[in-house]
N, C-alpha and C positions, 0 to 999 in steps of 0.2 A: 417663561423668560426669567432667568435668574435677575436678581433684585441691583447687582450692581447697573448689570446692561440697561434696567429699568432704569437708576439714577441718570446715568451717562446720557443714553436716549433723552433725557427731560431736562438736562441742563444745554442739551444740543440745541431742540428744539423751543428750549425757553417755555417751559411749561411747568405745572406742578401736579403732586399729586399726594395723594394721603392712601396708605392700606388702612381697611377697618374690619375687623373680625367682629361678626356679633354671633351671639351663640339666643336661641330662642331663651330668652331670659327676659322677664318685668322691666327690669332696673335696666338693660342696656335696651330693650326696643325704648322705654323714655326718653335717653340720654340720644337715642337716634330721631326720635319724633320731634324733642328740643331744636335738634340740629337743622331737622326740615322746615320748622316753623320758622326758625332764625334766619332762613338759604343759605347755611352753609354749606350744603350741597348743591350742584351744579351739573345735572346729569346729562349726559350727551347723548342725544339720539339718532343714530343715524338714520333710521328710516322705521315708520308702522308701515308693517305688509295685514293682511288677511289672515287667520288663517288658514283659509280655502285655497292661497297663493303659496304654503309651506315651502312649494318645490323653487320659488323666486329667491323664499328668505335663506333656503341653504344654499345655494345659487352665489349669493351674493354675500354670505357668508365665507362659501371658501374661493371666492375670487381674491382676497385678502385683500381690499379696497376698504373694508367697513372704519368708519370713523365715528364712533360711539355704539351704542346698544341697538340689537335690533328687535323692535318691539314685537309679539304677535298678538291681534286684536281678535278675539273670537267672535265678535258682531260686527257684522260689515258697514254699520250703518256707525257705527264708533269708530273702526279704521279710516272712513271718511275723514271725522270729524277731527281725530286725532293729525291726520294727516296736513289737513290745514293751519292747526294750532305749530305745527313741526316744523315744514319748510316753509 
């Protein structure tokens, strides 16, 4: 989605947003571990699937409903746990 439609969409919606490019580098993962420490970040989840459930999270992926990230949990016993921390 070009970048204007993204403003337009976020003043619509009354929301905000920031792009971050990090390139694997010392000095910006810092400047990003800074940020996490601080909670300047605020990361959306829509849902942790499995994943043993793969065929759900593509599923639900292109049903285009997704409202944040969707996580996949390689231990089911952490999808759990994740699960409950989420919704």
């Amino acid at each position: 989605m070009p970048v204007i439609l993204i403003t337009k969409l976020a003043q619509k919606t009354d929301v905000s947003y920031d792009f971050l490019f990090m390139q694997p580098d010392g000095k910006q993962l810092a400047v990003l571990t800074k940020r996490i420490e601080a909670k300047q970040f605020q990361p959306i989840i829509d849902s942790v699937i499995s994943l043993t459930e793969i065929q759900k999270a593509v599923a639900h992926c292109a049903s285009g409903r997704v409202k944040g990230k969707i996580s996949l949990a390689v231990d089911e016993k952490l999808a759990q746990e994740f699960k409950h921390t989420v919704n």
